[in-house]
Each structure stands twice: as C-alpha cells, then as structure tokens.
C-alpha positions as semicolon CSV with decimal commas, in nm:
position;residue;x (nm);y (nm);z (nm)
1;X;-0,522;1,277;3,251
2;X;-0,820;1,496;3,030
3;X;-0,759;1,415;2,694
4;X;-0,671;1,728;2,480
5;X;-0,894;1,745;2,192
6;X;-0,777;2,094;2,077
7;X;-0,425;1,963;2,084
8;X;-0,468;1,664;1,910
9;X;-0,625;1,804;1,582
10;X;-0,372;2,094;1,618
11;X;-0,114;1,813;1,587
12;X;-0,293;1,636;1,287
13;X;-0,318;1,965;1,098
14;X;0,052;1,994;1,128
15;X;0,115;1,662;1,020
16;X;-0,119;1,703;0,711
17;X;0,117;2,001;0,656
18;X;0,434;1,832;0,661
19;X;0,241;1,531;0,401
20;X;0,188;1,791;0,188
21;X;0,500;2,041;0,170
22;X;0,696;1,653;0,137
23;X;0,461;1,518;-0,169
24;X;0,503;1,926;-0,329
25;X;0,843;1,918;-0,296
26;X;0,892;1,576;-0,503
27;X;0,573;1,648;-0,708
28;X;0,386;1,381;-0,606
29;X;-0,016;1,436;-0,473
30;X;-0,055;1,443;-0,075
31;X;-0,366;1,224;-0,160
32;X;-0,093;0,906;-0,262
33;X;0,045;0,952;0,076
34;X;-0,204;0,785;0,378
35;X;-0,160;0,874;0,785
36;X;-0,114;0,587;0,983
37;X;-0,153;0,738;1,350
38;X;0,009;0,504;1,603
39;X;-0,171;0,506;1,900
40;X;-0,030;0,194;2,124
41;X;-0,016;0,312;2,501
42;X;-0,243;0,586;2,439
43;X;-0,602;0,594;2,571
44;X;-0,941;0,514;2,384
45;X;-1,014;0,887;2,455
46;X;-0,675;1,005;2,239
47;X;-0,806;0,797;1,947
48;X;-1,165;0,899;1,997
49;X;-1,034;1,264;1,942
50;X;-0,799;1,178;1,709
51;X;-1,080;1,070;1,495
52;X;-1,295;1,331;1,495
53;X;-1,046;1,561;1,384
54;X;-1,109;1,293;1,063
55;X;-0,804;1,103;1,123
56;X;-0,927;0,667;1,054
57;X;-0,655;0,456;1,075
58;X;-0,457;0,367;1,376
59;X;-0,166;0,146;1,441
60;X;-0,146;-0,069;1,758
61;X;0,191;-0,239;1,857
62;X;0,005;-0,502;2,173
63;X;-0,238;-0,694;2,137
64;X;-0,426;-0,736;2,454
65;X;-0,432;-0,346;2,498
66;X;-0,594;-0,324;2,130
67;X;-0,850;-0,551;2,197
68;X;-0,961;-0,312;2,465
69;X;-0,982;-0,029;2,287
70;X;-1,174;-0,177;2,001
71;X;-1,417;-0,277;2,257
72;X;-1,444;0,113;2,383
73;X;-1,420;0,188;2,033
74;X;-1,672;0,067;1,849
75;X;-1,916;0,294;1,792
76;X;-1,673;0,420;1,559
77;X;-1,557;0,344;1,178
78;X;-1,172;0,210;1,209
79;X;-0,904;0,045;1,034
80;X;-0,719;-0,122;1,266
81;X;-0,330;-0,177;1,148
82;X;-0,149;-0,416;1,389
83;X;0,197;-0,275;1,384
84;X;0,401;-0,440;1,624
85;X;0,632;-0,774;1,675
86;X;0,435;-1,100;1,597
87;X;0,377;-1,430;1,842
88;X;0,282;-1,724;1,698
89;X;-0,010;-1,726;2,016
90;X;-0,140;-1,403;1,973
91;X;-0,161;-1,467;1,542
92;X;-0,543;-1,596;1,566
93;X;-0,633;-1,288;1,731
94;X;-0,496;-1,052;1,569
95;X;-0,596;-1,230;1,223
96;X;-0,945;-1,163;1,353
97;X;-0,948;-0,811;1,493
98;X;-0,716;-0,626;1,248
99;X;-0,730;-0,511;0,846
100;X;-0,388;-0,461;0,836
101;X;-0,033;-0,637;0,959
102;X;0,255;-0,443;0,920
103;X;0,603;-0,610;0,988
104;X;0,527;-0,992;0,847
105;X;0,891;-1,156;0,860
106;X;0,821;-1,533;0,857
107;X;0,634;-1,762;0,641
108;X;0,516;-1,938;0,978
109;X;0,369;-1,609;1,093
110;X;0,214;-1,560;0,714
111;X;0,051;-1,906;0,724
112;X;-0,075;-1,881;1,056
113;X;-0,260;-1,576;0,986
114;X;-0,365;-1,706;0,646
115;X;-0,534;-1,988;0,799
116;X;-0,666;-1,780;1,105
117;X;-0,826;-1,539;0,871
118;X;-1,219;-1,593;0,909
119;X;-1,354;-1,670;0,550
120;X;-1,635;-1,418;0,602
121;X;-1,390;-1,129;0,633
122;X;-1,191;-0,912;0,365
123;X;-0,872;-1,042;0,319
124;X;-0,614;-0,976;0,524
125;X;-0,346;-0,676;0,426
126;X;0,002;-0,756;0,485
127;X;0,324;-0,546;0,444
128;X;0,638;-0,760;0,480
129;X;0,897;-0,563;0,713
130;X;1,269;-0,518;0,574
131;X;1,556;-0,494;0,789
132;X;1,681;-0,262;0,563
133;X;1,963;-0,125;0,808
134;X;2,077;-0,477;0,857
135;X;2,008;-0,435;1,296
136;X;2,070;-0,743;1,529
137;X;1,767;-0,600;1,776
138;X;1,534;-0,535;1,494
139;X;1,280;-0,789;1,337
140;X;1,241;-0,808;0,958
141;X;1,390;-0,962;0,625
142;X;1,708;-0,855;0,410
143;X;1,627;-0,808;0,066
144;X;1,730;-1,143;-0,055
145;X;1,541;-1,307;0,181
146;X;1,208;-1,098;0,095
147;X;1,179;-1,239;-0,296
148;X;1,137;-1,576;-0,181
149;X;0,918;-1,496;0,104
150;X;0,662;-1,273;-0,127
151;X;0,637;-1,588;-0,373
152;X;0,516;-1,827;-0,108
153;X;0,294;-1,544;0,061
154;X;0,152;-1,434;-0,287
155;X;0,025;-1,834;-0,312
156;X;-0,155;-1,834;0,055
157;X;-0,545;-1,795;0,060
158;X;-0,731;-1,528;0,318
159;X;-0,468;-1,264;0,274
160;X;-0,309;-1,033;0,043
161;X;0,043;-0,884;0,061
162;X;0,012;-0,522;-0,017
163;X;0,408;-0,390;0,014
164;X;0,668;-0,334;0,214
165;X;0,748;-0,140;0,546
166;X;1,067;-0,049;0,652
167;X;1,194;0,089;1,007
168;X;1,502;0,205;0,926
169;X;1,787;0,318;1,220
170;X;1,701;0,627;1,362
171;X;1,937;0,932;1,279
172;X;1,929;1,279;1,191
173;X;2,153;1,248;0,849
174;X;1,915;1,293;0,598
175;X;2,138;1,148;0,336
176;X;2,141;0,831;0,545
177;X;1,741;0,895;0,592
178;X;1,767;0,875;0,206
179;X;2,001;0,616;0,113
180;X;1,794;0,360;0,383
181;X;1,428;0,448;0,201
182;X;1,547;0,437;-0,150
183;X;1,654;0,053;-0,097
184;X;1,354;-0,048;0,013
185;X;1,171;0,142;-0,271
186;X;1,427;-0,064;-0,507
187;X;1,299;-0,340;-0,364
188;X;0,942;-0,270;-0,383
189;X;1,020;-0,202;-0,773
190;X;1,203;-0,526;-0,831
191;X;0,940;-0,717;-0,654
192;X;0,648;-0,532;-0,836
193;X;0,863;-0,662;-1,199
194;X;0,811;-1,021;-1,055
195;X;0,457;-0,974;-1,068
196;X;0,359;-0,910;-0,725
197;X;0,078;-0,696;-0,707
198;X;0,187;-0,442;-0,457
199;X;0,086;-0,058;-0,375
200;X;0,186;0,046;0,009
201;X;0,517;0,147;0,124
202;X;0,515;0,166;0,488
203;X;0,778;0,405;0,608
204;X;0,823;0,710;0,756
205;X;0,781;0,843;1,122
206;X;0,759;1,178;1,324
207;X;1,171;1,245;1,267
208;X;1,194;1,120;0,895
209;X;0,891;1,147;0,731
210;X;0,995;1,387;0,431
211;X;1,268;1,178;0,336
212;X;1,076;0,854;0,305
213;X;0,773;1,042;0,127
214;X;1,065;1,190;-0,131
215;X;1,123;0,804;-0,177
216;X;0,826;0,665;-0,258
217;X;0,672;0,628;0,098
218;X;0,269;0,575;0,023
219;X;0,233;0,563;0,423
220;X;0,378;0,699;0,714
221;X;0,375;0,613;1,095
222;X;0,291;0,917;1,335
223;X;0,274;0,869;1,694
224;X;0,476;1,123;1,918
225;X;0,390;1,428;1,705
226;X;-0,005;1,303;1,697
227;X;-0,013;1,219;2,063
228;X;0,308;1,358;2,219
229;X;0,533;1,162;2,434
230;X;0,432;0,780;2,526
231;X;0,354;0,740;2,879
C-alpha cells in the first residue's frame, strides 16, 4: 500500500487544530500540550511522512516491530516513546532503544530498566500508568498504590519519572471523559506536593482528547486520526 503523504499532514493539521481550539477553550497555550503520534503497526514510510509534515515523536506499543523501524529510520531525528505493555525480557531492549516509557506499573519493571539504562545515555523518562477506571483487562496502578511506587522510583539511578498517563475506559460521555481525567490530574497534584518532580500528563486519544487537555493533559496519544485505521 503507497503511503499517503498528502493525507497524513492533512490529518496532523487537523489534529494541531483540535490541540489548539481544546488549550483556547480552557485558556491554556497549545505550546503546553505535546503530540505523541502512535504509530505501532504502521509502516516506516507512515512515520517517514508523518515527520516531515514536522511531527517528532512517535509511540510504539511492540518491541521487535520498533526495532525495525528505528533501523529504517535513522536517518531521521526521533523520540522514540515505548507505549505499550512491559515484559520483564524485552526491558533491556527497550531501556536501550527508547527516551520515553509510558505505562510503568511495577517496581520490578522500574528497576529493571533502571539498571538496563546504559550510563552513557540521557536518563530514561518514565510516566507511571493509572488504572484510573479501576479495569480487570487493563495494566496500571490505583491511586493508592502509585504514592508508594513514585517514592521508590524517585530513589532509582538511570531514570527519571516524569508523570502520569492514564488510559481511561473508552466512552462517548464526556462527563465521564471528565470525571476519569480530573482524578488522575488530582493525583498528579498530590504527588507533585510530595515533592516529586513531575511535568507530563499522558492522556488523551483520537475520541477524548479535548476533555483530557481541559484537565490538565500536557500530552496526548494520536494514532487512528494520524494514520487512519490499524491494519
């Protein structure tokens, strides 16, 4: 399949939109709000025209299929956000190929990539992911559970936790869309009263992103309405 550059930056242009009716309407500045485009099972060519419609960061859910695309990819400036489920096999890799991890949940998974983390290289960005709707099938912490997990991440070398991120359950009910982003921005208050040094909220995709950015979102997660449909 050709690879629609005219589409693509059409797509960006209306996301860019969307950033920036959100921040108006909550009087905030589109420039506190960064695009994360999510890019897992898309091809190197989608994120090669993705990024020079100026788009930078990209957010990969596997691995293996990353890896590849870096490879294809290098030529070109990235930040690389690993955005998807963690395995304590795959943590040395993706300590070494990635400037962000988005959905830490385990103080295993914090130390492994704390120790994984090559000396040489910037430190490691981590957002820890709430459960914040409290789902059986979805990884993440409950509040509660969070404090105690920043304290003993805020003490490990190589890495630096950054925030929170937050996938919340899907739905339509903006009120619910709402209520769901303003805990975790509750949270990201207490937890920024204890001391932790945070600045990224991580929430906010293609269906919800005005609500999150009305609650404090500082980064949202765009893949259908970059790319369209996964394949």
């Amino acid at each position: 399949m050709t690879t629609d550059y005219k589409k693509i930056r059409e797509n960006l242009q209306k996301i860019h939109k969307r950033i920036e009716l959100a921040t108006t309407s909550c009087e905030r500045d589109p420039a506190t709000v960064a695009l994360l485009a999510v890019s897992k099972t898309k091809p190197a060519e989608a994120i090669r025209a993705a990024y020079e419609a100026g788009q930078s960061r990209f957010g990969e859910n596997y691995v293996q299929e990353a890896l590849e695309k870096m490879e294809q990819l290098q030529d070109l400036d990235i930040e690389w956000h690993y955005i998807g489920g963690i395995q304590s096999n795959k943590t040395r890799l993706i300590a070494h190929a990635f400037a962000w991890v988005h959905g830490v949940a385990s103080l295993k998974h914090a130390r492994r990539l704390s120790e994984q983390r090559p000396s040489d290289m910037p430190l490691l960005n981590l957002c820890l992911q709430i459960n914040i709707s409290g789902e059986s099938s979805k990884q993440g912490v409950t509040p509660e559970e969070a404090r105690g997990l920043a304290r003993e991440i805020a003490r490990l070398p190589n890495i630096r936790l950054r925030g929170l991120m937050a996938l919340p359950e899907p739905t339509d009910d903006t009120q619910r869309q709402h209520l769901a982003f303003s805990g975790v921005r509750a949270l990201f208050d207490e937890l920024r009263r204890d001391g932790h040094d945070l600045d990224t909220l991580s929430m906010g995709m293609s269906g919800d992103l005005e609500a999150a950015i009305q609650e404090g979102s500082t980064m949202v997660r765009i893949g259908t309405a970059i790319f369209g449909a996964r394949t």
